[in-house]
N, C-alpha and C positions, 0 to 999 in steps of 0.2 A: 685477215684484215679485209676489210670492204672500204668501196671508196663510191664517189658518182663525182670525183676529177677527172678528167682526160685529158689528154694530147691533143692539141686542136687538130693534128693530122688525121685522129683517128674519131673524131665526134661521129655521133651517129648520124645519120642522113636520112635514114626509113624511117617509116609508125614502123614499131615493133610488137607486132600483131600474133605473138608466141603464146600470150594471154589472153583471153576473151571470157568473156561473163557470156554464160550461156545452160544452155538447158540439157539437162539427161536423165536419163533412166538409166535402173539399177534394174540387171538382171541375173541371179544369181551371184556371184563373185563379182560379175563386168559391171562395166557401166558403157553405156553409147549416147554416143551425143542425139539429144533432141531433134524432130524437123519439126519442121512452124503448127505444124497439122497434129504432133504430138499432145492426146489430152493431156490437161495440165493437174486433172487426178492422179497421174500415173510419173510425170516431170518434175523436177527438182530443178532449182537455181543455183547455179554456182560460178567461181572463178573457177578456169580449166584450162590447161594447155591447148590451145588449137591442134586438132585434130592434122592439119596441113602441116606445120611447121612440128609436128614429131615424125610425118612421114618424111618429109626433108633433112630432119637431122639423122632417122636411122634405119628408114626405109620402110616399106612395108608389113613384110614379115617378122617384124622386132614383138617378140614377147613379153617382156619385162617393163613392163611401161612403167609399174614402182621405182622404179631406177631413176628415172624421168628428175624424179623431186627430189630434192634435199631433205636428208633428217631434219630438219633445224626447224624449230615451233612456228616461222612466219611464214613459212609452205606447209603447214598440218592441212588446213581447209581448201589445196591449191589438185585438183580432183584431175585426175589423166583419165580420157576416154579413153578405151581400147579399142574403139572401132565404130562404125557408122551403124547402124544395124542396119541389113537392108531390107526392103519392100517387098512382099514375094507378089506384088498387085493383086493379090484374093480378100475377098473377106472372110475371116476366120471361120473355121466352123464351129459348129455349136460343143458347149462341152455336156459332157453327161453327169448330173449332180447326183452324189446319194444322199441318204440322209441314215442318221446312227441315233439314235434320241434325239438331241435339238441341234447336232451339230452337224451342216454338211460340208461331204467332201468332194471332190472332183479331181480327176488324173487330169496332168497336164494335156493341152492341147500340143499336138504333134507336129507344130506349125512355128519355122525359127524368126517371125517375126510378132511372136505375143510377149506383150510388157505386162500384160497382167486381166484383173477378170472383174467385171463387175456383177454385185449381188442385189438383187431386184425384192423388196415383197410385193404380193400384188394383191390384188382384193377387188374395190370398189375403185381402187386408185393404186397406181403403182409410184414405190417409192424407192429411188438409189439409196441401201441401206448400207454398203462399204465398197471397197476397192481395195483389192488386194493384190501387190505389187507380184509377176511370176517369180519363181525361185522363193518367195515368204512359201510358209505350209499354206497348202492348197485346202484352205478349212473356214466354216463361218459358225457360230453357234449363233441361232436367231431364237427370239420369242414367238411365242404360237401366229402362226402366221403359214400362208403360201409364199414360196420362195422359188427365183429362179436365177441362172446364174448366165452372163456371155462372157465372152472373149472379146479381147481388145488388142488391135495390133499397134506398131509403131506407129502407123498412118491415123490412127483414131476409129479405123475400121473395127464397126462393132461384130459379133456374130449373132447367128438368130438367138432364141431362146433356148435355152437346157430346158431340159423334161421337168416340171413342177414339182414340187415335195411340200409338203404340209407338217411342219412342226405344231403338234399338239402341246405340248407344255413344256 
């Protein structure tokens, strides 16, 4: 049974600020809350438990944040951060692109604050041709084209350039 009657003894008195609409990234299985400097390529919008008020209810070292929600269909979309991700203040380095026919790949950057990578063609003009979240396959198939790939951190810090690859057809 659900109710929103009270006890006038026990009315609430705070905002109750356990909810917030707020921004995160998804990396591999986790997700971590957004900061303001977070591209918004790489960010999603959601309803989310406050990051605060689940360290308050079960400390820091609580694993299980699924636990967090309710089974029940009107918390399906209600998204628990698992953590802040933090800042390592560098700029990424560059990642190293191969190419396989038109598809290329690239090993993860070895750096625990990259949300993901972006894919450059370049020519006479260069153009942001995708963004690919970390933890997705580390893979782009492009049209004939030169192509180059960075790293992006939580911060928006971009990396220099990966080594150029030329898809012929």
């Amino acid at each position: 049974m659900e109710t929103d009657i009270y006890n006038a003894k026990f009315v609430p008195s705070k905002t109750d600020d356990s909810l917030i609409n707020g921004r995160f990234v998804r990396v591999g299985d986790r997700n971590y809350l957004a900061s303001s400097s977070t591209p918004d390529d790489f960010a999603r919008n959601g309803l989310m438990l406050n990051p605060d008020f689940v360290s308050q209810l079960v400390g820091k070292n609580f694993k299980e944040t699924s636990q967090l929600i309710p089974h029940k269909e009107r918390w399906a979309n209600i998204m628990v951060p698992d953590a802040k991700m933090p800042e390592n203040g560098e700029v990424p380095s560059a990642p190293v692109l191969q190419l396989f026919g038109s598809t290329m790949t690239w090993p993860r950057v070895e750096e625990n604050d990259i949300i993901g990578y972006r894919v450059y063609q370049t020519g006479v003009t260069t153009t942001e041709v995708a963004s690919i979240p970390a933890g997705k396959g580390l893979s782009y198939t492009g049209s004939p084209g030169i192509y180059y790939i960075t790293a992006v951190d939580i911060s928006g810090n971009e990396s220099a350039a990966s080594n150029l690859v030329m898809v012929l057809q």
